[in-house]
C-alpha positions in Angstrom: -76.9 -223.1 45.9 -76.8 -225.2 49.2 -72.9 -223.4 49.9 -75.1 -219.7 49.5 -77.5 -221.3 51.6 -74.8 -222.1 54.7 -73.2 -218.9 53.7 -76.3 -217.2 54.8 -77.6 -219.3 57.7 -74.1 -218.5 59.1 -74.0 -214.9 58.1 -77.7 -214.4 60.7 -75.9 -216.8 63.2 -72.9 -214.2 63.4 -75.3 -211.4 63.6 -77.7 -213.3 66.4 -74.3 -213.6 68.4 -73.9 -210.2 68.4 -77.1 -208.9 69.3 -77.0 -211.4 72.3 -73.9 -210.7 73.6 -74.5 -207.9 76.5 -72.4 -204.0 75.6 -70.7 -202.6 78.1 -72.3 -200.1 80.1 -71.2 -196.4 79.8 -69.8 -195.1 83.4 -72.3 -193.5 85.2 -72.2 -191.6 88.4 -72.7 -194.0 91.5 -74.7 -193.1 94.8 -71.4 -193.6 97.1 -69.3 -190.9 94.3 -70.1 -187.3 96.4 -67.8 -184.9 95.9 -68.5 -181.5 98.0 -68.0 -178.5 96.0 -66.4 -175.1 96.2 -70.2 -173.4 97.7 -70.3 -176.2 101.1 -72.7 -178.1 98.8 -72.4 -181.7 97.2 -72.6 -183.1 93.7 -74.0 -186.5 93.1 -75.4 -188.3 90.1 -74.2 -185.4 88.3 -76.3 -182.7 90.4 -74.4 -180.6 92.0 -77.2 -179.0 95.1 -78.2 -175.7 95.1 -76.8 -175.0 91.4 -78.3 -177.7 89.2 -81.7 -177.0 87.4 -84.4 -179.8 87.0 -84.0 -179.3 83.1 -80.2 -180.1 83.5 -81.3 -182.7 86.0 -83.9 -184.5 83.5 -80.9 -184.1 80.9 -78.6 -185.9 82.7 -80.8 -188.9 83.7 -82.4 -188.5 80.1 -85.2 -189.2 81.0 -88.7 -187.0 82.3 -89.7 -186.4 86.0 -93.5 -186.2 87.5 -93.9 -183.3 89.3 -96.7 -182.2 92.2 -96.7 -180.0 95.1 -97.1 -181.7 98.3 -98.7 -180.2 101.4 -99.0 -181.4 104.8 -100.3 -179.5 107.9 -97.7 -178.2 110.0 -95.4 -178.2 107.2 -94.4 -175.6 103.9 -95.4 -176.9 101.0 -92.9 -178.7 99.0 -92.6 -178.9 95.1 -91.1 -182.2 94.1 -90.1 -184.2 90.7 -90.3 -188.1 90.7 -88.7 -190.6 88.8 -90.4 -193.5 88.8 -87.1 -196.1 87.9 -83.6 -194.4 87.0 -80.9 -196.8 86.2 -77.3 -196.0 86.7 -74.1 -198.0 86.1 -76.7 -201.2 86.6 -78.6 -199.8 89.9 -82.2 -199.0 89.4 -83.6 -196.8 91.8 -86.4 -194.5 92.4 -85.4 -191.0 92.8 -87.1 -187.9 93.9 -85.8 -184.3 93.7 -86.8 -181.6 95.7 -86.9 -177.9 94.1 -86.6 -174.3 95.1 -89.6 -172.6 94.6 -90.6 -169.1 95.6 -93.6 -169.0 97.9 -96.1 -166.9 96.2 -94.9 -169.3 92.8 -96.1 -172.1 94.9 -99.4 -170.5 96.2 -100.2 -169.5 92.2 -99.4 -173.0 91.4 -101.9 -174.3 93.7 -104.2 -172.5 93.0 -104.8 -174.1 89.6 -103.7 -176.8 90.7 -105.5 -180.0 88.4 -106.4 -182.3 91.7 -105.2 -183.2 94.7 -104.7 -186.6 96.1 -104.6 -187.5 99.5 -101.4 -190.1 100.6 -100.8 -192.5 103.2 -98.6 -190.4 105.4 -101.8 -187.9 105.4 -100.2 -185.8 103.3 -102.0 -184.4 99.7 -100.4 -184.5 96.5 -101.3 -182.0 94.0 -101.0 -181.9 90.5 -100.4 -179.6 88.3 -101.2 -178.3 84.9 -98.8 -177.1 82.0 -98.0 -173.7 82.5 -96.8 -174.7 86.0 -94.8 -177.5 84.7 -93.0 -175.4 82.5 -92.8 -172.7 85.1 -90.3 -175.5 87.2 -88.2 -176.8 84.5 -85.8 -174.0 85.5 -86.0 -174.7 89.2 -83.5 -175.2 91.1 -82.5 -179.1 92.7 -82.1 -178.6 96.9 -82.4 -182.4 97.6 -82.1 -186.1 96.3 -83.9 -188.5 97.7 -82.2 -192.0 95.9 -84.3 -195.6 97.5 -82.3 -198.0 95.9 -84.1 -201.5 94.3 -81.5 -203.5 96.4 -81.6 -203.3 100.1 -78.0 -202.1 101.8 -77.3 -203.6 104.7 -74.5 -202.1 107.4 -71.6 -203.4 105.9 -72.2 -202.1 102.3 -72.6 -199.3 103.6 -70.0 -198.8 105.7 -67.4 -199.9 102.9 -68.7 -197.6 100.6 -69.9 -194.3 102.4 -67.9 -194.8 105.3 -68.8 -194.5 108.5 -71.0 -191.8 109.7 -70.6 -189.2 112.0 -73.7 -189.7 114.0 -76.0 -192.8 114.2 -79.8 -191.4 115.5 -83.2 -193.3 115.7 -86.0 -192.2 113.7 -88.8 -190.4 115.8 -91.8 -191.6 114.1 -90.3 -195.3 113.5 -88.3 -196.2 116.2 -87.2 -199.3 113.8 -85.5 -197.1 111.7 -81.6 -196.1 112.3 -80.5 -192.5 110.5 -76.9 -192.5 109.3 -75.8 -188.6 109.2 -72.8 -187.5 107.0 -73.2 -184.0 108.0 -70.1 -182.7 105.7 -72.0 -184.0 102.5 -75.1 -183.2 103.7 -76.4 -187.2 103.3 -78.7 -189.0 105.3 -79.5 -192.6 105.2 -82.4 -194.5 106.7 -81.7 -198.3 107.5 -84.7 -200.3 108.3 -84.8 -204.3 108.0 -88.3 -204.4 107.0 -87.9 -201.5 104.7 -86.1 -199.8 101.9 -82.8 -198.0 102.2 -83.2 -194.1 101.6 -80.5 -192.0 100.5 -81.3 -188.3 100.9 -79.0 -186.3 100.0 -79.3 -182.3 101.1 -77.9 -178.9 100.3 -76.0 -177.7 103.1 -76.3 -173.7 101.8 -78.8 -172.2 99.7 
């Protein structure tokens, strides 16, 4: 009886030792791993710009965007999907794609539209109701916007991305320094006080 008893106790240690012990994370796609395609356009996270739909995009992150319409005076509207916290290879992040929408799809999508929010950049953010929803699953992904949970400082990102082609201060805060990689199409804003933005655009549409 007491040898079934050790038997077992060291049957659930075994098992405990096991469930402790961290797995191996599958390889994901890094932020630094762009490859430019065939079409001018870049492929990151998986995404390749210009081609890759939000449903494939929600697929490969396996997990489910927010999406809204932003508008701003002065400025098209812009249909956008957020992800609040995306973790790849170990990096969480939050990521926000921008899609290709059709004008007058935008102005119907508005206009029944569930509320609109006002931001702190002035901007409003509206959101919208089912049918639209559905209506963008098969839009297309023009731009990545990756902000990383870890700040990157100069050197990592000179070791990683390289350096850029052209270093340019940031009109509206003169505090932050834009890093333009023109053949990828990536921008990245460095800011001390801030967090590091990866934006990665479609050069052709």
């Amino acid at each position: 009886m007491k040898k079934a008893i050790i038997g077992l106790l060291l049957t659930i240690i075994g098992i405990a030792a096991l469930v402790l012990i961290p797995s191996k994370q599958p390889p994901a796609p890094m932020p630094w791993e762009v490859t430019v395609m065939a079409d001018g356009n870049s492929k990151v996270f998986g995404i390749h710009l210009g081609t890759t739909t939000y449903k494939e995009a929600q697929e490969q992150f396996k997990e489910f965007g927010k999406t809204a319409i932003f508008t701003e005076e002065g400025s098209p509207p812009s249909v956008e999907a957020f992800f609040q916290s995306i973790n790849l290879g170990g990096l969480s992040a939050k990521l926000v794609l921008k899609l290709v929408v059709e004008p007058s799809a935008i102005d119907t999508m508005l206009a029944h539209a569930l509320e609109a929010r006002i931001q702190p950049s002035g901007a409003r953010s509206h959101t919208l109701n089912n049918e639209a929803n559905a209506r963008l699953i098969n839009a297309v992904v023009s731009t990545i916007t990756y902000i990383p949970s870890v700040r990157l400082n100069e050197e990592m990102i000179r070791y990683r991305f390289g350096d850029p082609q052209q270093i340019i201060k940031d009109e509206e805060n003169p505090n932050t320094a834009i890093w333009y990689y023109p053949v990828s199409g990536l921008l990245i804003r460095l800011n001390e006080n801030q967090k590091t933005i990866l934006e990665y655009q479609a050069n052709k549409l």
